[in-house]
C-alpha positions in Angstrom: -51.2 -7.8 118.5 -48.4 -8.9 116.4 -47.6 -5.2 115.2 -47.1 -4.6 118.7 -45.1 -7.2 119.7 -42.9 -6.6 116.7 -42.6 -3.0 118.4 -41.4 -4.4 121.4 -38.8 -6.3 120.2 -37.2 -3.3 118.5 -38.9 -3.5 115.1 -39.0 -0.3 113.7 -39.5 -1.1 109.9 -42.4 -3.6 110.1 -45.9 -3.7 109.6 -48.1 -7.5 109.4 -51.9 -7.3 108.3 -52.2 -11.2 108.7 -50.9 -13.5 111.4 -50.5 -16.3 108.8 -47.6 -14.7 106.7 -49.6 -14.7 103.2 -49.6 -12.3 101.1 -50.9 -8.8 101.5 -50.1 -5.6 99.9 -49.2 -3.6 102.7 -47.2 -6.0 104.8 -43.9 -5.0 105.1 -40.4 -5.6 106.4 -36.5 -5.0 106.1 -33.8 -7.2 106.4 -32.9 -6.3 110.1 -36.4 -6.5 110.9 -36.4 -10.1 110.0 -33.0 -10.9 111.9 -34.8 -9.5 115.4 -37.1 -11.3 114.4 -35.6 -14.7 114.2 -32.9 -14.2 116.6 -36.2 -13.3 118.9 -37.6 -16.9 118.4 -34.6 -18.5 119.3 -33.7 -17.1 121.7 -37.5 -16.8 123.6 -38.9 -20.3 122.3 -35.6 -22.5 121.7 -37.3 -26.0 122.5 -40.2 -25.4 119.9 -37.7 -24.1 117.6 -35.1 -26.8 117.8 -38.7 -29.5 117.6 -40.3 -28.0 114.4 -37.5 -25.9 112.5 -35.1 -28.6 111.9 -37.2 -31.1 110.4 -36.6 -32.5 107.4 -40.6 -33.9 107.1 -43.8 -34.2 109.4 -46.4 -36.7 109.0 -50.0 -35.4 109.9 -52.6 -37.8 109.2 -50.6 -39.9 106.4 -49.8 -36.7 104.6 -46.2 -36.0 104.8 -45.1 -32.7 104.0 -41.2 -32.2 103.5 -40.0 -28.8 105.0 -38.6 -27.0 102.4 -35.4 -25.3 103.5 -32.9 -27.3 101.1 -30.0 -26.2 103.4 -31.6 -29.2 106.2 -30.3 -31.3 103.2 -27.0 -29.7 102.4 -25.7 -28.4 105.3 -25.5 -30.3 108.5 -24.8 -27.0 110.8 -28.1 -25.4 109.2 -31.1 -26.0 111.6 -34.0 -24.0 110.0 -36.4 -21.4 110.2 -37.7 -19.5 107.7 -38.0 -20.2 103.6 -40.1 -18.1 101.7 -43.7 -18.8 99.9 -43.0 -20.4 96.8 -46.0 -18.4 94.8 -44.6 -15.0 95.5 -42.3 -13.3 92.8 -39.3 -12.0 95.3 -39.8 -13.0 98.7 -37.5 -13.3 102.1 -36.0 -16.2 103.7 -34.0 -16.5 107.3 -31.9 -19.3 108.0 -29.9 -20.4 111.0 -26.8 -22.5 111.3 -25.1 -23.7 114.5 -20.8 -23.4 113.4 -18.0 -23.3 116.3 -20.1 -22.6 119.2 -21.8 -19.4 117.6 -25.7 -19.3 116.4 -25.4 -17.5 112.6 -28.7 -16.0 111.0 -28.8 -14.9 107.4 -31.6 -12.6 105.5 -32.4 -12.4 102.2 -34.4 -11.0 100.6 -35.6 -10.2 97.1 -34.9 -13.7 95.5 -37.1 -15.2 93.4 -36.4 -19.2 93.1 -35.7 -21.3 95.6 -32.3 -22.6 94.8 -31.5 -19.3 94.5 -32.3 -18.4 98.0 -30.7 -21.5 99.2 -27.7 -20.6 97.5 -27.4 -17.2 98.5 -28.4 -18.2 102.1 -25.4 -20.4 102.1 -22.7 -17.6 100.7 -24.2 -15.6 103.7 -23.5 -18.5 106.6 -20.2 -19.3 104.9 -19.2 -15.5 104.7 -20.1 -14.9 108.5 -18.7 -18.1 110.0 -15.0 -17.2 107.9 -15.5 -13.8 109.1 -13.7 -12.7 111.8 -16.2 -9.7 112.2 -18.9 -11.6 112.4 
C-alpha cells in the first residue's frame, strides 16, 4: 500500500518493504522523493503534523521520550518532521521551518552523526530562506 501511495504522489524513485521505516536492504529513496514526501504530509495532515512534529518530548506512561530533532532546540522557525535512525551508518533527515510567511523543507541525506545532520539541515534552511530563488 505504501509503494502505491508513494506512486501517487509522484514518487518515482522509491521503493518501502516496511511501514515502520527500519532498516531493510532494499528500501530506497532520493532526495526529491523525500521532499514530496514531507511536503505531502503537510500539506494533507497539517493538524497531526503541527500536534506531534513540533514536540520537544511526549510522556507515555511515565516514560518520556525527547524528540530528537535538535533544531526544536536551536531554531525557533524549525517545526519538525523527520531525523534519521541513530543506529544506521548514513541515513536521511527532512526538516521543516516556518520563515517570512513561506513553509521551507530541507533533505539530507548521507550523514552519519546527528549533529552533523542538524548542522547541515540548518545551512540548507538558512541558504533557502536568504535565497531569493527559493
Amino acid at each position: 500500500m505504501m509503494n502505491r501511495e508513494a506512486a501517487r504522489s509522484r514518487m518515482k524513485n522509491t521503493h518501502f518493504m516496511n511501514s515502520t521505516g527500519l532498516p531493510d536492504a532494499q528500501h530506497y529513496s532520493t532526495a526529491q522523493d523525500l521532499y514530496l514526501l514531507a511536503a505531502a504530509l503537510i500539506r494533507d495532515f497539517p493538524a497531526d503534523y503541527g500536534q506531534y512534529y513540533s514536540q520537544k518530548e511526549f510522556r507515555y506512561n511515565n516514560i518520556t521520550q525527547p524528540n530528537r530533532n535538535r533544531l526544536l532546540w536551536l531554531d525557533p522557525t524549525v517545526d519538525g518532521v523527520k531525523t534519521a535512525i541513530p543506529r544506521r551508518r548514513a541515513s536521511a533527515s527532512s526538516r521543516s521551518s516556518r520563515r517570512g510567511g513561506r513553509r521551507l523543507l530541507s533533505v539530507l541525506l548521507g550523514s552519519t552523526s546527528e549533529a552533523t545532520r542538524a548542522q547541515e539541515s540548518q545551512k540548507l534552511l538558512n541558504w533557502a530562506s536568504s535565497s531569493s530563488t527559493a
